[in-house]
C-alpha positions in Angstrom: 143.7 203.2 139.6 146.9 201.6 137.3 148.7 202.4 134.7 151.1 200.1 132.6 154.3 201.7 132.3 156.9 198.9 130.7 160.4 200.3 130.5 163.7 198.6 128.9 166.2 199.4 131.5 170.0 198.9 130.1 173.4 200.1 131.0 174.5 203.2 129.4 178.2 200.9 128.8 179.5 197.5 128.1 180.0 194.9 130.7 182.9 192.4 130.8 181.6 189.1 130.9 182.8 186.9 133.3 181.5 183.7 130.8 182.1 184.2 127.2 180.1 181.2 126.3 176.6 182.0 128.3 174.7 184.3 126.1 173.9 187.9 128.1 170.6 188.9 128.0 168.3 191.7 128.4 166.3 193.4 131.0 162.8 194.7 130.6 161.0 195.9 133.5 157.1 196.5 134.0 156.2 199.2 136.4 152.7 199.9 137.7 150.0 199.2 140.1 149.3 195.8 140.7 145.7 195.8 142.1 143.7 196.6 139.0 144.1 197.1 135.4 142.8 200.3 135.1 145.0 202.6 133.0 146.6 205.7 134.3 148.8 208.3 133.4 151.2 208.9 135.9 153.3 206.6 137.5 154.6 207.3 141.3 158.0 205.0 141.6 161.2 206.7 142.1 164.3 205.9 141.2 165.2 202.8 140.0 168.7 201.6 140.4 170.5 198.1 139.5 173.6 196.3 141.5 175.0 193.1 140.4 175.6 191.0 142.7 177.4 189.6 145.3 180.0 192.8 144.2 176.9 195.5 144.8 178.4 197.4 141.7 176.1 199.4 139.9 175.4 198.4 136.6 172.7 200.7 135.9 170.5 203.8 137.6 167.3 205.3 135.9 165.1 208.3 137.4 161.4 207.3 136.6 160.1 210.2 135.6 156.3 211.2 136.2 154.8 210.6 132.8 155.5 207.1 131.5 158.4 206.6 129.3 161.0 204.1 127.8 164.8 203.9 126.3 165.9 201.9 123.8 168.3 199.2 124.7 171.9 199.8 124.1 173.6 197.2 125.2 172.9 193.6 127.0 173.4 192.6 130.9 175.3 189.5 132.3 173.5 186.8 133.4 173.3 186.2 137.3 172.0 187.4 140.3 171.1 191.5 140.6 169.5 194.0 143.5 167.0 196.5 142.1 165.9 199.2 144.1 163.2 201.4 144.1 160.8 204.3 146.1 157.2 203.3 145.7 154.2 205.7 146.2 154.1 205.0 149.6 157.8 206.7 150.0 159.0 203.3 151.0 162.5 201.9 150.0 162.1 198.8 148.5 164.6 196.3 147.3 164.3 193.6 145.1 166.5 189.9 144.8 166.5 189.0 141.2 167.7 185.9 138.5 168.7 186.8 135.5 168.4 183.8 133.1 169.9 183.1 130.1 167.6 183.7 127.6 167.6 186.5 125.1 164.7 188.9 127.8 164.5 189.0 131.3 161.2 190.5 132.8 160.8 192.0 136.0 157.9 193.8 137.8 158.2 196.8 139.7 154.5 196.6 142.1 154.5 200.6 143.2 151.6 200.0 145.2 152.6 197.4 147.4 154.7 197.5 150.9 157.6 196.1 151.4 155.9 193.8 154.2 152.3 193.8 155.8 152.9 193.4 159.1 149.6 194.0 160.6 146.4 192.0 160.9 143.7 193.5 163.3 140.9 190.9 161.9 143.1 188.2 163.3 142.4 189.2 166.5 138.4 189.7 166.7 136.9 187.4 169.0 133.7 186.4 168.0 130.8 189.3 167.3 133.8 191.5 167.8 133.5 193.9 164.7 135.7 196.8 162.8 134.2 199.2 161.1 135.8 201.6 158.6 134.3 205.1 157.9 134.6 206.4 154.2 134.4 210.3 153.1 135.7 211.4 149.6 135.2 215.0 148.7 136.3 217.1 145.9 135.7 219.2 143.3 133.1 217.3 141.1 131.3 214.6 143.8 131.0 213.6 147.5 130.8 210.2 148.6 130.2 208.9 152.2 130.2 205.0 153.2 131.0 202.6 155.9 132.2 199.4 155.8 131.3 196.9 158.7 133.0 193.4 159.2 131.8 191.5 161.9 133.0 188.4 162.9 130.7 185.4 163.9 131.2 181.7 164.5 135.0 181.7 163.1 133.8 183.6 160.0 134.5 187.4 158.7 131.1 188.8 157.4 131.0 192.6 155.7 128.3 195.2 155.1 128.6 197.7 153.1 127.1 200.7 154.0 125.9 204.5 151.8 125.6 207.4 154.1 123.4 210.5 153.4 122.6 213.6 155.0 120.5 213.4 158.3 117.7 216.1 157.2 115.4 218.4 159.5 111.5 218.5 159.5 111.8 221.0 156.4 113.6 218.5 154.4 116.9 220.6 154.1 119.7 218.7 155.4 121.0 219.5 159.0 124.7 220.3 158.3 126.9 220.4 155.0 129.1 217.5 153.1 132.2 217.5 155.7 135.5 215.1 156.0 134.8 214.6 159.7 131.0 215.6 160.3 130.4 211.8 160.6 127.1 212.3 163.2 125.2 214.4 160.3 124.9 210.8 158.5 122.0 207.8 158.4 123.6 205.0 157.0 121.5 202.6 155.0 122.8 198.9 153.7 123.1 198.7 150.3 124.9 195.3 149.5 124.0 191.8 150.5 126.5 190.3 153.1 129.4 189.0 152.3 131.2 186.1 153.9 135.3 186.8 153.3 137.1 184.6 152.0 141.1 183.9 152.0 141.6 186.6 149.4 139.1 189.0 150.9 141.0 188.8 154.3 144.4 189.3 152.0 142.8 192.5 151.1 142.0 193.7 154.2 145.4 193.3 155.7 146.6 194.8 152.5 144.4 198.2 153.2 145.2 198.2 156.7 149.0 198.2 156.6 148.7 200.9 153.5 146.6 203.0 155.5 149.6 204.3 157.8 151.3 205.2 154.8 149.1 207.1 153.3 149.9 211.2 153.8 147.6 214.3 152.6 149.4 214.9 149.2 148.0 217.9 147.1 145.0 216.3 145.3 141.6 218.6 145.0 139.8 215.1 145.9 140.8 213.9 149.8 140.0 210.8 150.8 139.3 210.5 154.6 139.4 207.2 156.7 138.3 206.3 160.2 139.1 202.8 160.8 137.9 201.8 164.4 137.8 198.5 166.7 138.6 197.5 170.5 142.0 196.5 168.9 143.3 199.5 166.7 141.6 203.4 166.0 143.3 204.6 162.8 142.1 208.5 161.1 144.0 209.3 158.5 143.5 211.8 155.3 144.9 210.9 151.8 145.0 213.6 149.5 147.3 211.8 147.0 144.8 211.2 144.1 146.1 207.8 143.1 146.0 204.8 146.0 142.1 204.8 146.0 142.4 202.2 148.9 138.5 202.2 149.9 137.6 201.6 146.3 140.3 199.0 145.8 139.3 196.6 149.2 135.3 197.0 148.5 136.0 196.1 144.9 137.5 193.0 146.3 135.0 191.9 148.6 132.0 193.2 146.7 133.2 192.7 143.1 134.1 195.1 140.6 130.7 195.3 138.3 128.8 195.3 141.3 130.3 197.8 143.4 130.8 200.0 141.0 127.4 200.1 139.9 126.6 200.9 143.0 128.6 203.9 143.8 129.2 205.5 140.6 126.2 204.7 138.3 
């Protein structure tokens, strides 16, 4: 999920500028999740705080609140060279080098759903028909929804399954146990999209979702997300109850495509 949240972020006073004859500008900043463009609306980033630089004075500090908002401008920003800083949804400090140009608006973008850094890269080291496989369960309130995710790789290239579990059933036809988070041996899994070979961007992806994963905590959502990613080089369970990173839906949208998956999975 995203929401587009554009704020005008000013100082609440007057700066002394250190050029009178280069025209000061102003400072818009977009802030919002930079993996789709679906609308939401709530936005997750902390607070944002701006330091000229090289002095590291403050010039201007504005708590984000949870429902998306703006304030007018009130006054106009040297040009130069600034440090924003920020907390995205992941509870990560972030900061931020930044140009300010003269021109009459600067625009910045605040990503709150991206690290810092993504350090790791498990695909990288799969020697060949080694696979990872990533087990899916989302249950809440209103549906259940069980997957697995398989990407094997095979002659130097990355190829993923995608997977739709169901309940293993008796001779009666009643199913043998009840929709759990971790009851992963009362599923069949059954292939449901063709295979896909990954490309640059699909490996981007991955990494992205991998690194995220160990961020990811158990919130207070009524919906909780649980993920069991498992190879010979990294075992990763983890439960995200946060209602708003959606990191299963975001990777297989990306391999899989967005029509098609979605299709799929919620018809």
């Amino acid at each position: 999920m995203r929401f587009f949240l554009t704020l005008i972020l000013l100082p609440q006073f007057f700066l002394s500028y250190a050029n009178p004859n280069v025209k000061p500008t102003y400072l818009k900043i977009w802030i919002g999740n930079c993996k789709d463009s679906t609308e939401q609306p709530y936005n997750y980033v902390d607070t944002v705080s701006l330091y000229r630089m090289p002095s590291g004075k403050l010039v201007y500090k504005y708590v984000v609140n949870r429902t998306p908002d703006s304030i007018d401008q009130t006054s106009k920003l040297e040009v130069g060279r600034y440090k924003i800083t920020f907390t995205n949804q992941f509870h990560q400090p972030i900061e931020k080098n930044v140009e300010l140009l003269s021109k009459d608006t600067n625009h910045i973008r605040i990503c709150q759903d991206e690290l810092a850094s993504y350090p790791a890269n498990t695909l990288g080291k799969l020697k060949d028909l080694d696979s990872i496989t990533l087990l899916y369960n989302s249950s809440g309130c209103f549906s259940t929804q069980i997957s697995r995710l398989v990407i094997v790789r095979k002659r130097g290239l990355f190829l993923a399954r995608l997977y739709r579990g169901e309940l293993k059933k008796s001779k009666d036809g009643h199913p043998k146990a009840e929709y759990g988070r971790s009851n992963w041996k009362s599923y069949f899994f059954t292939p449901v999209l063709n295979v896909v070979t990954l490309n640059r961007s699909h490996l981007t992806a991955f990494a992205h979702f991998e690194n995220e994963l160990t961020y990811v905590d158990e919130g207070g959502c009524t919906t909780v997300d649980n993920y069991v990613l498992n190879s010979n080089y990294l075992k990763i369970s983890k439960e995200d109850g946060s209602c708003h990173w959606n990191g299963f839906d975001n990777l297989c949208t990306s391999i899989f495509g967005e029509a098609q998956y979605n299709d799929l999975m919620y018809p």
